[in-house]
C-alpha positions as a printed Julia matrix, in Angstrom:
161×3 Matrix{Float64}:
   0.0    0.0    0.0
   1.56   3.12  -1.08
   1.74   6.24   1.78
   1.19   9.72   0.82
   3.69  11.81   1.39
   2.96  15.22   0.26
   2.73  17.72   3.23
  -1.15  18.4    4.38
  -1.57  22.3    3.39
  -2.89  22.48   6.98
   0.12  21.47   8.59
   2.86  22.14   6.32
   5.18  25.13   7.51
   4.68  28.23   5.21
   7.02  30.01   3.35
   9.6   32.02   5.87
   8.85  35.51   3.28
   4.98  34.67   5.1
   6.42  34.55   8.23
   7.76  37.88   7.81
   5.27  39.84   5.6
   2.92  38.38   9.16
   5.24  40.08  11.07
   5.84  42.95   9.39
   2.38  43.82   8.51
   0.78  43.04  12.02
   3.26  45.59  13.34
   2.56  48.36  11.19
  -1.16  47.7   11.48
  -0.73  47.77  15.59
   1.32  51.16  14.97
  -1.3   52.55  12.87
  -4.09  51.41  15.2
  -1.96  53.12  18.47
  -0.84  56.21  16.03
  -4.22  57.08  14.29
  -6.3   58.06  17.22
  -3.17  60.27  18.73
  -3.08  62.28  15.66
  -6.89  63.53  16.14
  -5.97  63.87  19.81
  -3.36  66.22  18.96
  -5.6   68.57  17.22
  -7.43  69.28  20.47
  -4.08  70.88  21.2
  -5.08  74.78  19.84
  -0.87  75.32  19.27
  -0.88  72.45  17.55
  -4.1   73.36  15.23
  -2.89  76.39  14.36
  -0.31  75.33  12.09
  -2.89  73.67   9.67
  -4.83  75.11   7.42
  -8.69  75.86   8.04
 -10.74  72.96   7.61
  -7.62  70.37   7.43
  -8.87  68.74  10.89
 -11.56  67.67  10.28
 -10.21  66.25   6.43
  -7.62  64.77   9.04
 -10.72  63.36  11.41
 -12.14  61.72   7.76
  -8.75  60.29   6.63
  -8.09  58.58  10.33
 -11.66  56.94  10.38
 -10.79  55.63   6.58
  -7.45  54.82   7.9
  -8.86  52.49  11.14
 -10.5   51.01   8.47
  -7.57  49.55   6.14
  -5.68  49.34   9.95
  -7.8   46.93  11.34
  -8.35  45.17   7.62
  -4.41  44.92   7.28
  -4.26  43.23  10.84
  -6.62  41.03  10.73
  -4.56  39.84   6.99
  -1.19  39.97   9.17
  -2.19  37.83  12.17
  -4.39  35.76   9.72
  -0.69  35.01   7.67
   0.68  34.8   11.14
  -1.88  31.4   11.44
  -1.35  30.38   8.52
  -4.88  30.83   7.23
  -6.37  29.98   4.11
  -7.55  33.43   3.45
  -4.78  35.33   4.64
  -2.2   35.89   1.61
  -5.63  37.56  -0.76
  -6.43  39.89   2.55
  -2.79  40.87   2.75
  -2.48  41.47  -0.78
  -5.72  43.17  -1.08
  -5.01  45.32   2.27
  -1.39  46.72   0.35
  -3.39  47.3   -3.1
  -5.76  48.87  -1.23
  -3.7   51.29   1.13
  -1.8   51.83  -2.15
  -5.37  53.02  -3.7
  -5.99  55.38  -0.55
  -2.51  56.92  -0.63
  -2.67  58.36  -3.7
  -5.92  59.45  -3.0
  -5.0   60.87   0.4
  -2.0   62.5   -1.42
  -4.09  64.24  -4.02
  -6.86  65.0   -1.82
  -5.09  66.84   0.31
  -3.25  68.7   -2.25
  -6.35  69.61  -3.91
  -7.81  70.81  -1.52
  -5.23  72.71   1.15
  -2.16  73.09  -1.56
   1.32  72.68  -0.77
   2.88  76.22   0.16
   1.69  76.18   3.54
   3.79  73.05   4.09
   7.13  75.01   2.94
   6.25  77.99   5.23
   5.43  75.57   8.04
   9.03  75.38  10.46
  11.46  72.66   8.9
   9.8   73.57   5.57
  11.36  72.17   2.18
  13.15  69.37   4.46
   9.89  68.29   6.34
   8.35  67.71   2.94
  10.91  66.02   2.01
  10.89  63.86   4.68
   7.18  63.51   3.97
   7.84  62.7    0.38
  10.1   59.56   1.83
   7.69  58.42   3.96
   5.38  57.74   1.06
   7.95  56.02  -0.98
   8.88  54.2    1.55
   5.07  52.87   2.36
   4.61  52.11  -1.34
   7.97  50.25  -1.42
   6.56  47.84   1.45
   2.89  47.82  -0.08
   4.53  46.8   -3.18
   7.27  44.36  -1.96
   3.98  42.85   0.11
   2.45  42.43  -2.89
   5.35  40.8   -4.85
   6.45  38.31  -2.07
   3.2   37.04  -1.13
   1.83  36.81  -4.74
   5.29  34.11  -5.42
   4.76  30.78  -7.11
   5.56  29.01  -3.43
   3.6   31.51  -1.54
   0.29  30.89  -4.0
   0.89  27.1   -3.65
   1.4   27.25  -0.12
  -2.21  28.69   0.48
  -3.75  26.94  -2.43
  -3.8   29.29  -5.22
C-alpha cells in the first residue's frame, strides 16, 4: 500500500517571506491602530491646530476613520498570515493594493484641496516635505514588496492558489 507523502496544506510550515510579511504587517497595522487616534488627539491641542490650514482637521478626522478602516483590515490579513490561514495571503495582498489606492488618494486630496505652500512655510519647511515625500515612498515600497512576495509561485501554492 503506497503512503502519501505530500505535506497536508494544513500542517505544512509556510514560506519564511509569510512569516515575515505576518510580522511585518501586524506591526505596522498595531502602529497605525496606536498612532491614528493620537493624531486627532493632537488637534485638540489649539498650538498644535494652528499650524494647519482651516478645515484640514476635520479632512484629518475623515482620513483617520478611513485609515482604522484599512488598519484593522491589514491586521486582521497579518495575524491571519501569522496562522497560517487559508484566506490570509488575498487579505494581505488586497489590504497593500488597497492602502496603495488610498494613498494616492489621500495625497491628491489633500493637495487639492489645502495646496502645498503652507507646508514650505510651516518650520522645517522644504526638508519636512521632504521627509514627507520619503515616507510615502517608503510605504509604497513595502505595499509593493507585500504584494510581490506574497503573490510568489511558493507563496500561492502554499495557500492553495
Amino acid at each position: 500500500m503506497m503512503e502519501n507523502t505530500a505535506p497536508d496544506k494544513a500542517t505544512a510550515a509556510p514560506p519564511t517571506v509569510v512569516k515575515v510579511f505576518g510580522v511585518l504587517i501586524t506591526a505596522y497595522n498595531a502602529l497605525g491602530l496606536c498612532c491614528s487616534p493620537a493624531i486627532v488627539l493632537l488637534f485638540q491641542i489649539p498650538e498644535f491646530a494652528k499650524e494647519f490650514p482651516e478645515g484640514y482637521e476635520k479632512f484629518v478626522f475623515i482620513v483617520v476613520l478611513v485609515s482604522l478602516a484599512l488598519v484593522i483590515y491589514g491586521a486582521v490579513a497579518g495575524i491571519g498570515l501569522l496562522m497560517n490561514k487559508s484566506w490570509a495571503r488575498f487579505h494581505a495582498v488586497l489590504s497593500a493594493i488597497l492602502n496603495i489606492s488610498y494613498t494616492v488618494l489621500y495625497i491628491a486630496a489633500d493637495i487639492a484641496l489645502f495646496g502645498y505652500q503652507w507646508r514650505l512655510e510651516q518650520e522645517g519647511g522644504a526638508i519636512g516635505a521632504a521627509m514627507e515625500g520619503f515616507t510615502y515612498l517608503t510605504l509604497f515600497g513595502f505595499y509593493g514588496l507585500t504584494i510581490f512576495f506574497l503573490s510568489r509561485p511558493n507563496v500561492k501554492e502554499h495557500f492553495g492558489r
